[in-house]
C-alpha positions as CSV (number, residue, x, y, z in Angstrom):
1,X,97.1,89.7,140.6
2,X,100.9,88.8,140.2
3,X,102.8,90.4,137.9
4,X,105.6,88.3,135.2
5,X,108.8,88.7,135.7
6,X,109.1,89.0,131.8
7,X,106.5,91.5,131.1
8,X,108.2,95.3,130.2
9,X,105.5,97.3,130.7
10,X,101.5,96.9,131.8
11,X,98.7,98.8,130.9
12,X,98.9,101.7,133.0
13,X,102.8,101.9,132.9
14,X,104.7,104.3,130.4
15,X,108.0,103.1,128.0
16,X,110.1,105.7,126.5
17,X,108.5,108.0,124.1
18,X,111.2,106.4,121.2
19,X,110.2,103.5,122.2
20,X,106.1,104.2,121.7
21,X,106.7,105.4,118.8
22,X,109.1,102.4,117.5
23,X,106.1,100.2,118.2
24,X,103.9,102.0,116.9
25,X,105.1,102.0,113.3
26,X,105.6,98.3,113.9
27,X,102.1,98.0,114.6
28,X,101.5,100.3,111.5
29,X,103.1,98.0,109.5
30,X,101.2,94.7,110.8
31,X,98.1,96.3,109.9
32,X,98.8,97.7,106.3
33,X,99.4,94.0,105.2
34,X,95.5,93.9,105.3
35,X,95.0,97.0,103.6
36,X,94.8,94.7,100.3
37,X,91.5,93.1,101.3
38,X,90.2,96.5,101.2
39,X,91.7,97.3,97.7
40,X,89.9,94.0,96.3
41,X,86.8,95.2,97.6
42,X,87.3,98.2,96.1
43,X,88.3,96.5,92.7
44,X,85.1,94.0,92.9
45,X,83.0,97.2,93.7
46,X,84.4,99.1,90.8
47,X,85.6,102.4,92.4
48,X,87.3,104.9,90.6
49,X,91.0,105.8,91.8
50,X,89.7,107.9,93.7
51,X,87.2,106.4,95.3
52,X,89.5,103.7,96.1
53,X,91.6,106.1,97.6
54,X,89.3,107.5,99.6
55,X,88.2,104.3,101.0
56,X,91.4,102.6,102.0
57,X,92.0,106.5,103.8
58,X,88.6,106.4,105.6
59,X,89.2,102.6,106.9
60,X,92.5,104.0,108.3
61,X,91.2,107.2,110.1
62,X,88.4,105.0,111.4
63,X,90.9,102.3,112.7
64,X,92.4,105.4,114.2
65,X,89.4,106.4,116.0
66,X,88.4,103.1,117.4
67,X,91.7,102.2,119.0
68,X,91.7,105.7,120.9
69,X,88.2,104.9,121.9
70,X,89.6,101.0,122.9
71,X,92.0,102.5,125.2
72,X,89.8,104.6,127.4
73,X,89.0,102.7,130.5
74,X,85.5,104.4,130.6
75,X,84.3,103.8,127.0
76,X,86.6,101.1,125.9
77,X,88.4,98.0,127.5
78,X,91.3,100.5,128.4
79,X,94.0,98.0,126.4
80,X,96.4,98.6,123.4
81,X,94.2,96.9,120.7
82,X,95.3,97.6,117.3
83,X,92.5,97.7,114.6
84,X,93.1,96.3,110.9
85,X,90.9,95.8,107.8
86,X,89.3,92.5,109.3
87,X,89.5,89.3,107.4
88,X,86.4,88.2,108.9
89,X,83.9,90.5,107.1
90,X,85.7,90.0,104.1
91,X,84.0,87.2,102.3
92,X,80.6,88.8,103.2
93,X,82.0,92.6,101.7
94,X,82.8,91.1,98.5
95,X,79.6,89.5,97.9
96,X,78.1,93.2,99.0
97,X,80.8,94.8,96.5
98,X,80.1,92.6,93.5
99,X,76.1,92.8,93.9
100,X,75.6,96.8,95.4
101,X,78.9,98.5,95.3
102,X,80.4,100.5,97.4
103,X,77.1,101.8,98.8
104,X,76.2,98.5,99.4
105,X,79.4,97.6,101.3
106,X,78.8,100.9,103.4
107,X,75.6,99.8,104.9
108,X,76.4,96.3,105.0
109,X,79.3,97.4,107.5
110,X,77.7,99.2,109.6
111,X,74.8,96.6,110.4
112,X,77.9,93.8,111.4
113,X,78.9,97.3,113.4
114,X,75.9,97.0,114.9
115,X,75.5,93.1,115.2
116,X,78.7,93.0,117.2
117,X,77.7,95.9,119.4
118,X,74.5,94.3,120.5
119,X,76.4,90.8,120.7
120,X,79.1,92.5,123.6
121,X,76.9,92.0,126.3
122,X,74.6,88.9,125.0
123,X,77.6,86.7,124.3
124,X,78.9,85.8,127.5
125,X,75.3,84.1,127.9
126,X,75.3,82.4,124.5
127,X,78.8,81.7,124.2
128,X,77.6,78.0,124.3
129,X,76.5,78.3,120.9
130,X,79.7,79.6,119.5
131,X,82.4,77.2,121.2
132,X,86.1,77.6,120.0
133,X,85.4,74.5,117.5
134,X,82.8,76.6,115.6
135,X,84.7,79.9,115.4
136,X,87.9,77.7,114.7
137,X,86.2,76.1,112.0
138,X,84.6,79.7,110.6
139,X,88.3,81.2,110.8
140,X,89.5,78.0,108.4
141,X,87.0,78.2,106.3
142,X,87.8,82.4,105.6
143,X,91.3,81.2,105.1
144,X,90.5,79.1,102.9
145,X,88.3,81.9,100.9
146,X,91.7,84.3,100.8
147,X,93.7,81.7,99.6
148,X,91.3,80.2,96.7
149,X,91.1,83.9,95.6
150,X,95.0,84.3,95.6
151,X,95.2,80.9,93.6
152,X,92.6,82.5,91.0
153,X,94.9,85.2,90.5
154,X,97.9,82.7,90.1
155,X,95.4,81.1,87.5
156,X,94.7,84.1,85.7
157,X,98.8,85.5,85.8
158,X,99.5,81.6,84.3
159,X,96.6,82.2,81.4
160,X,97.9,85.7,80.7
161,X,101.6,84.3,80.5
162,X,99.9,81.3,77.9
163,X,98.7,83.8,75.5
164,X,101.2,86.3,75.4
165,X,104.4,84.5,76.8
166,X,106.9,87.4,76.2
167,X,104.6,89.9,78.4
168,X,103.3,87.5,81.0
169,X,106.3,86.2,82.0
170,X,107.6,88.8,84.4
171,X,104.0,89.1,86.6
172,X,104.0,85.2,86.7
173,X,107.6,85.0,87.6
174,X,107.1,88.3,90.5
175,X,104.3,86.3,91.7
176,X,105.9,83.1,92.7
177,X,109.1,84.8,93.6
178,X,107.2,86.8,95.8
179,X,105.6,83.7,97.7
180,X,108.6,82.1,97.9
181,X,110.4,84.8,99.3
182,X,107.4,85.4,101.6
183,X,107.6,81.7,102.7
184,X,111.3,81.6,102.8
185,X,111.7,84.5,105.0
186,X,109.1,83.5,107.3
187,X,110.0,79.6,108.0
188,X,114.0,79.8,107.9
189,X,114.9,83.4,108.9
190,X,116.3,83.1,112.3
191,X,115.1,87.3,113.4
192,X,112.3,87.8,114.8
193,X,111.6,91.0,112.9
194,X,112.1,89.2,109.2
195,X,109.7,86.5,110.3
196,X,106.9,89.2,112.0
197,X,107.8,91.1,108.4
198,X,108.3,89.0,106.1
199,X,105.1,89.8,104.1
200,X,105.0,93.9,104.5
201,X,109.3,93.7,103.1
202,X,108.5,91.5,100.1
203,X,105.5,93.3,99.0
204,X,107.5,96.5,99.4
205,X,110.3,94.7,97.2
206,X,108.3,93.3,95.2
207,X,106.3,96.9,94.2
208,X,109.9,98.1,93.5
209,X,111.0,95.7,91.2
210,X,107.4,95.8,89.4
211,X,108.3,99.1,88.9
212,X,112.1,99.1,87.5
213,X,111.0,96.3,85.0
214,X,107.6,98.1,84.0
215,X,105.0,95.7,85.2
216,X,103.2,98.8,86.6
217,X,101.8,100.2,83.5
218,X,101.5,103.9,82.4
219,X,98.0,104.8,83.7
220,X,99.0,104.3,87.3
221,X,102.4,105.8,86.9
222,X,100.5,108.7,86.1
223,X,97.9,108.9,89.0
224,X,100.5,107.6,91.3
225,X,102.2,111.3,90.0
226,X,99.4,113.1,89.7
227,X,98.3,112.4,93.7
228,X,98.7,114.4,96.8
229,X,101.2,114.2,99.7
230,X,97.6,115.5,101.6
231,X,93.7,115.7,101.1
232,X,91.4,115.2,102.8
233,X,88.2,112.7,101.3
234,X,84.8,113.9,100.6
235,X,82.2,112.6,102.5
236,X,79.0,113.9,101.5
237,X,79.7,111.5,98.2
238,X,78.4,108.3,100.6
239,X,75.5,106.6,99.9
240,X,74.4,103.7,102.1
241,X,72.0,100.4,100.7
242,X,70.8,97.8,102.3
243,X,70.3,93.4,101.0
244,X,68.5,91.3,103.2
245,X,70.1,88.3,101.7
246,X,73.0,89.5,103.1
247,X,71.9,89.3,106.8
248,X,73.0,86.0,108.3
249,X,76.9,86.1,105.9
250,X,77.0,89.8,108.0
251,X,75.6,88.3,111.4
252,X,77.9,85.5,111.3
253,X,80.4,87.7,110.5
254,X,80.0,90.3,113.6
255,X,80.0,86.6,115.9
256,X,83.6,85.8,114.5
257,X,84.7,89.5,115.2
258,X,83.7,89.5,118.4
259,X,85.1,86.3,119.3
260,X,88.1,87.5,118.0
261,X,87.8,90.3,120.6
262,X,87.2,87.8,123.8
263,X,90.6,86.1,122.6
264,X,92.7,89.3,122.2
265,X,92.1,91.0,125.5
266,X,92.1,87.3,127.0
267,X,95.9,87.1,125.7
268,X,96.0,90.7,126.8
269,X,95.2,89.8,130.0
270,X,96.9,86.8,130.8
271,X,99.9,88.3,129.8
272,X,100.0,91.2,132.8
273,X,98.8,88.5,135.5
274,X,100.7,85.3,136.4
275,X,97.7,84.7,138.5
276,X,95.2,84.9,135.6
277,X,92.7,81.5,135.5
278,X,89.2,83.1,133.7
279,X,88.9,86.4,131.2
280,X,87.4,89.7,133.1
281,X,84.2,90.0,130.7
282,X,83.0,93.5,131.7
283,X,86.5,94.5,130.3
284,X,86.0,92.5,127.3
285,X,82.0,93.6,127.0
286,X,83.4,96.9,126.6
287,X,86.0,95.9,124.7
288,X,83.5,94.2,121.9
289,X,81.4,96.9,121.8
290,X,83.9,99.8,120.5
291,X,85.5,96.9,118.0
292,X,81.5,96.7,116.6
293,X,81.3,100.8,117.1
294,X,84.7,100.8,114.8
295,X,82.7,99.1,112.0
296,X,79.9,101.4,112.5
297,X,82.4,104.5,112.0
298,X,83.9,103.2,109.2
299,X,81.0,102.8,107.5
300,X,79.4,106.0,107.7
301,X,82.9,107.1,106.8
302,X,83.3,105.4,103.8
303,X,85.5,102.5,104.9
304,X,85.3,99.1,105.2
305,X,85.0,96.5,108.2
306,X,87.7,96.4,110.7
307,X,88.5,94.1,113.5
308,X,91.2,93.8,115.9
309,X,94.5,92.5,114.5
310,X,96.1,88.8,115.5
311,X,99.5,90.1,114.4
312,X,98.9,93.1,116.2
313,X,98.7,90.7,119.5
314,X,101.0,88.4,118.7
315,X,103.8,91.9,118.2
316,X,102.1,93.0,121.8
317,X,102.5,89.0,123.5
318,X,106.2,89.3,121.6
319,X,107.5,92.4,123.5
320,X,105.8,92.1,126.3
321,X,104.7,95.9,126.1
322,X,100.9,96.0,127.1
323,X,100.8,99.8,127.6
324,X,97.6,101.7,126.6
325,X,99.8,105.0,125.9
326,X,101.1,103.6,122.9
327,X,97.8,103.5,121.4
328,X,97.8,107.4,121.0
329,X,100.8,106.9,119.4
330,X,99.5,104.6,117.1
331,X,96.5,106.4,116.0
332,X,98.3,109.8,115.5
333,X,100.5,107.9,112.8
334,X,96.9,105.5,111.0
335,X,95.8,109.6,111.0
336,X,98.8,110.8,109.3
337,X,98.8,108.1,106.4
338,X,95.0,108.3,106.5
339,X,95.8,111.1,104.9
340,X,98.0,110.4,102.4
341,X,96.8,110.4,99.1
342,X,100.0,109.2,97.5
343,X,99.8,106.1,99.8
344,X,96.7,105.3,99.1
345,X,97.0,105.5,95.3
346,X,100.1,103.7,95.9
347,X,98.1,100.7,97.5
348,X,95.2,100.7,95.0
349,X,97.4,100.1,91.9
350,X,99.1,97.2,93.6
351,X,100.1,94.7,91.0
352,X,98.4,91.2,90.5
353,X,100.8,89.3,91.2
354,X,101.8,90.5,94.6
355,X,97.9,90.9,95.7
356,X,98.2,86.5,94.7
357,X,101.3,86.2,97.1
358,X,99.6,87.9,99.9
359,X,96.2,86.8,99.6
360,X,97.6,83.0,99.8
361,X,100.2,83.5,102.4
362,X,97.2,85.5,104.5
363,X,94.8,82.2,103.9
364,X,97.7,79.9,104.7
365,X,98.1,82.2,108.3
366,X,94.5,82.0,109.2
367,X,93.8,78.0,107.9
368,X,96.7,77.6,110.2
369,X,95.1,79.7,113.3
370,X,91.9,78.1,112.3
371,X,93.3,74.0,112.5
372,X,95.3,75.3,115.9
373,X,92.1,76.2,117.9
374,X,89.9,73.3,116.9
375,X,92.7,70.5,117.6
376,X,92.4,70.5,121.0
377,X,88.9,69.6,120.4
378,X,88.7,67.0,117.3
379,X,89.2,64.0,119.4
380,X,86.0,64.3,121.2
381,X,83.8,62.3,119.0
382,X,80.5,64.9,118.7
383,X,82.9,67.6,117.7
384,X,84.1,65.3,114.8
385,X,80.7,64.6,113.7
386,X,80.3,68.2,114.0
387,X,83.1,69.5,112.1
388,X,83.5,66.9,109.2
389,X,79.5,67.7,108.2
390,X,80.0,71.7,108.3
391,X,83.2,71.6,106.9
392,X,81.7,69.5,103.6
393,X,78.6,71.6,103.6
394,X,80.6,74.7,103.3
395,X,82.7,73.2,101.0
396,X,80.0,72.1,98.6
397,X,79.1,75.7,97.7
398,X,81.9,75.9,95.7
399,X,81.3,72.2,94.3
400,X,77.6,72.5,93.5
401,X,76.8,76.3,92.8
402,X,73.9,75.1,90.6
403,X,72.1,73.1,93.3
404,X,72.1,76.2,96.2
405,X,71.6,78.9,93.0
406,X,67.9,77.5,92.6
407,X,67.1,77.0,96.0
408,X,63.9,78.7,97.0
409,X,64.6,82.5,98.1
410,X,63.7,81.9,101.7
411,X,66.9,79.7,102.2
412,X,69.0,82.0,100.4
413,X,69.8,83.8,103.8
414,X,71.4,81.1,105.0
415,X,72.9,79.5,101.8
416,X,74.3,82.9,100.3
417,X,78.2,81.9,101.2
418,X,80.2,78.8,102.0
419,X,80.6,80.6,105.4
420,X,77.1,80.4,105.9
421,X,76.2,77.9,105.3
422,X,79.1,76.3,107.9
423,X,78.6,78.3,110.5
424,X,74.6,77.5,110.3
425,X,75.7,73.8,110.5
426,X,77.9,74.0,113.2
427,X,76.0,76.0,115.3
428,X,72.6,73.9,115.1
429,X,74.7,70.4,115.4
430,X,76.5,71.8,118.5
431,X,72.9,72.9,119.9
432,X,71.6,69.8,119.4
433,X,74.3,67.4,120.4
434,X,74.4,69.7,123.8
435,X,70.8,68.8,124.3
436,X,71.2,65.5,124.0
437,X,74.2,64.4,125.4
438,X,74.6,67.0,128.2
439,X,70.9,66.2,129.1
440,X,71.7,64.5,132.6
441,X,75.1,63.4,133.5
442,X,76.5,62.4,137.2
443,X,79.5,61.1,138.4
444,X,81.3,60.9,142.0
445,X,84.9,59.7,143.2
446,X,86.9,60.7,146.3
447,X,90.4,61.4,146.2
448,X,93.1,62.6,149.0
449,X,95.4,65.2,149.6
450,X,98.4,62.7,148.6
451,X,100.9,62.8,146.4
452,X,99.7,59.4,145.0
453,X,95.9,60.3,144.5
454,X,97.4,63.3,141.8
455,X,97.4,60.6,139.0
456,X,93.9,59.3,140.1
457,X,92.5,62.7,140.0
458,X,93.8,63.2,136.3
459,X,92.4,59.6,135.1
460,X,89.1,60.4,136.3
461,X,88.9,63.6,134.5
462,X,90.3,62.9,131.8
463,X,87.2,59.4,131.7
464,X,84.9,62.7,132.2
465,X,85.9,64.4,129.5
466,X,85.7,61.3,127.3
467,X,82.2,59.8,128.7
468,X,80.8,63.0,128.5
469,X,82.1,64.1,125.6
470,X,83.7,67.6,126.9
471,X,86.7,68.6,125.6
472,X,89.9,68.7,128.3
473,X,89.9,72.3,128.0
474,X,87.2,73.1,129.3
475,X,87.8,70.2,132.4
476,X,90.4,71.9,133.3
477,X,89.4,74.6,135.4
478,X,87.9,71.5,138.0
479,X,90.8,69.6,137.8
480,X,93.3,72.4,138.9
481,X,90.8,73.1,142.0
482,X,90.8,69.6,142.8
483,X,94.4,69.9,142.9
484,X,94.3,73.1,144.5
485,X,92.3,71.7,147.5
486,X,94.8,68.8,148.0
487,X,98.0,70.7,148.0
488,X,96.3,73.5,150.4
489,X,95.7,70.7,152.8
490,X,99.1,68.9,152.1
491,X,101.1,71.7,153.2
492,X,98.5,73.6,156.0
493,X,97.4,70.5,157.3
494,X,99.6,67.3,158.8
495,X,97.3,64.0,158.6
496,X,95.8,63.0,155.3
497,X,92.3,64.2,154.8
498,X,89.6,62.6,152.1
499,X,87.4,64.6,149.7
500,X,84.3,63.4,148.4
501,X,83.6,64.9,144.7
502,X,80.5,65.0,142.9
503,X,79.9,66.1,139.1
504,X,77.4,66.6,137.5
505,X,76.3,68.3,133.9
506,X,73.1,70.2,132.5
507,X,73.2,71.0,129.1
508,X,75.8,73.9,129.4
509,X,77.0,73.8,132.7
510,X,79.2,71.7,134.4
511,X,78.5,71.8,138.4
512,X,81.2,70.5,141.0
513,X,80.2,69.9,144.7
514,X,83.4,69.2,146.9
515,X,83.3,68.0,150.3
516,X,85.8,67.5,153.3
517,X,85.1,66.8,156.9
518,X,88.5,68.7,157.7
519,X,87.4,71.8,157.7
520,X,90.3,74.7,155.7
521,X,92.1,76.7,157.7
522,X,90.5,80.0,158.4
523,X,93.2,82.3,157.9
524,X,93.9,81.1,154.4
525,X,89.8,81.1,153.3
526,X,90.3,84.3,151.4
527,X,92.7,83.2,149.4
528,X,91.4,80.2,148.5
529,X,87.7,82.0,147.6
530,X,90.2,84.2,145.4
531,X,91.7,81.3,143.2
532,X,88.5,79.4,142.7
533,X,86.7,83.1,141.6
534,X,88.9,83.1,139.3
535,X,88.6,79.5,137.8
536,X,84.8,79.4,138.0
537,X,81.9,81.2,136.9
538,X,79.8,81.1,140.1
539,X,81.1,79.0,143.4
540,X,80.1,79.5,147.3
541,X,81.6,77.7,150.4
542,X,80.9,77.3,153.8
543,X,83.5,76.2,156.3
544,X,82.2,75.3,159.4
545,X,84.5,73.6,162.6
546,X,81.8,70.4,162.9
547,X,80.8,70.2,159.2
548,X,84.3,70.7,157.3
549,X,84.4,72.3,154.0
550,X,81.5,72.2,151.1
551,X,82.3,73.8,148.3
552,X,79.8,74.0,145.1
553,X,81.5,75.6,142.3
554,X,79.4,76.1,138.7
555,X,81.4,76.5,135.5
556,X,79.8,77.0,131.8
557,X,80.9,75.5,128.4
């Protein structure tokens, strides 16, 4: 493990205590942005004030818990994770909202709890199903949820402003100053913090100004008055329901959360060790398992999903601060404004017109994260085939609600959401075009430890990736230990020395035997077996004085 010259503090290292508590509130304020998805739940569920209240306040405490538990090395993954309302289980916790309430939502939750607990220690050995062009693909296609729900709010401020153009015009015009400002701030600011910001400072501009020019209304004046400073919810009012239709929307929504969790602490992890070449996934199972158990509280609670936040990481890869002490800090302050009544009243009368800004800026982030992650993989021609069908399937829920709405009720479990019906696609395309074109694959070259042979090394790789139809990513790992092995014997070894590689592929593993006659210096074995550990999922070698080196190194999809 070698440590960057640019990172501030690792995991086990302590900053300043102003300085914990300075990033803290920053990461307060990255997660309250997606405090709105669960005041829209609460509005499709039709909760009182109160019970909106008490829901965002029980999401909050429940964040709380789950990122003390996340930073215990025994229980947890033992990293800074900050929790957030999760966009992921949203589009399923709406459709739970609008058809059971908030008792459906409750239950709902904890099973994708649950789903995601179970799936920490089974997904490392079905990761082949969910490659990063499915989950890519599932995180465009929730963008594109938020942001056609923003747009219907846009439509319904522009039919408001129609029939009454004197009162509509100041919600119409706070909504698409509010987006612009959003926008502005966040492509042409030159500060960091305006761009990290930009949405939390113009929503909390744009509730001010709702409220100098009236746009509020008297009813939440009042029991924006009439709240607390402190209360503490009631939590024997929970009940808990249960819709089997809503099974795979929840399942597939547990698979996207925990993906999201074997990215974070991947980042997490690559940022404290220069050396880093694979994620540790015993620190990640862990890690999965409290993000599910999170759910699971916040559902008994009375909150709603939560997830670990991309923002969140992306303030954590921007400072270069990775210490788990900050975590405490972090939860003591989600605890404090848990509690809050004020707050939370606050949040649920948020006005129309900034909810639109927010929800579309939030879909524009996540379509963008979404298109980022399956790029590297479009110009492989299976995952084309299997990203243009999905993508039109999902799409055609919202084209042709008729057709799925009188579809036997057997297929409704996998037909209930545009989500669904993707993420069913994807997954059974990828599953078959693995069978069949990973079937039985073989290929062999040799190369030397030359300069010159570094060019042929990449050209046969790269004619891999494209015969086999494997994306460069995930060749990668084989062609930096080919290029490992050649500049270990440039510089330990004088004369030139030949390799003879062999590759070959079975359905979802990828198996490289390397051979030299030159057997590798003894003294320098260990590190060697230390750098291909950490680039493969299984290897072995054996260097012997009259055979030379054979390595056999095993690496999965």
């Amino acid at each position: 493990m070698k440590r960057p010259q640019d990172l501030l503090y690792s995991v086990d290292e302590s900053p300043s205590i102003p300085t914990m508590v300075g990033l803290a509130v920053q990461y307060l304020a990255t997660v309250a942005t997606f405090l709105i998805l669960t005041v829209l739940i609460a509005q499709t569920a039709k909760a009182t004030a109160v019970q909106s209240a008490s829901l965002i306040s029980m999401t909050l405490f429940a964040s709380a818990i789950a990122v003390i538990l996340q930073a215990n090395k025994r229980i947890g993954s033992g990293e800074l994770l900050p929790l957030s309302s999760a966009p992921a289980i949203f589009p399923p916790t709406m459709l739970a909202a609008s058809l059971g309430g908030l008792p459906l939502v409750f239950g709902m939750v904890i099973f994708c709890g649950i789903v995601q607990a179970i799936l920490a220690y089974l997904l490392p050995k079905i990761r082949f199903l969910f490659p990063p062009l499915v989950s890519g693909l599932l995180i465009v296609l929730i963008g594109l949820q938020l942001g056609f729900l923003g747009i219907n709010h846009y439509l319904a401020l522009w039919q408001a402003f129609v029939n009454n153009p004197t009162n509509g015009m100041g919600s119409l015009l706070l909504g698409v100053g509010v987006l612009a400002a959003i926008c502005f701030l966040y492509v042409f600011s030159r500060s960091v913090f305006l761009r990290c910001f930009s949405l939390l400072l113009v929503i909390v501009i744009g509730y001010i100004i709702a409220y100098c020019f009236g746009l509020l209304g008297q009813p939440a004046l009042t029991q924006i008055s009439q709240s607390r400073w402190l209360f503490i919810p009631e939590l024997s009012s929970n009940h808990f329901a249960f819709n089997s239709t809503l099974i795979v929307p929840f399942i597939i929504a547990g698979v996207i959360c925990a993906l999201k969790v074997i990215g974070s602490l991947s980042a997490i992890q690559k940022l404290q060790d220069d050396d880093w070449r694979k994620p540790n996934m015993q620190s990640i199972a862990k890690g999965s398992f409290v993000d599910g158990v999170g759910s699971i509280i916040a559902g008994l609670l009375g909150g709603t999903g939560i997830n670990v936040s991309s923002s969140s990481m992306a303030l954590t890869l921007m400072t270069k601060i990775a210490s788990r002490k900050i975590a405490y800090y972090f939860a003591a302050i989600l605890c404090l404004f848990a509690f809050c009544q004020k707050l939370s009243v606050i949040l649920v009368y948020l006005p129309v017109p900034l909810i639109a800004a927010a929800l579309v800026f939030l879909g524009t982030s996540l379509i963008y994260t979404g298109f980022k992650t399956v790029m590297p993989y479009i110009s492989v021609p299976k995952n084309a085939i299997i990203l243009g069908v999905s993508f039109m399937l999902g799409f055609s829920y919202g084209v042709y609600p008729d057709f799925y709405a009188h579809l036997p009720p057997a297929v409704e479990y996998f037909t209930g959401s545009a989500l669904a019906i993707s993420a069913v696609c994807a997954i059974l395309l990828n599953f078959i075009f693995s069978l069949s074109l990973g079937a039985s694959n073989h290929m062999s070259f040799e190369f030397t430890n030359t300069k010159s042979s570094l060019q042929h090394r990449h050209d046969f790789m790269t004619y891999v990736s494209h015969d086999w139809n494997i994306s460069v990513e995930d060749m990668q790992p084989i062609t930096i230990i080919l290029n490992l092995l050649a500049e270990s014997y440039a510089k330990l070894i004088d004369h030139t020395e030949t390799f003879l590689v062999n590759i070959s592929q079975n359905k979802q593993d990828i198996y490289v035997i390397i051979r030299c006659k030159q057997p590798f210096p003894e003294q320098n074995i260990q590190d060697l077996e230390v750098q291909i550990g950490q680039l493969s999922d299984y290897f072995s070698i054996k260097n012997k004085h009259d055979k030379g080196l054979y390595l056999k190194a095993k690496f999965l999809l």
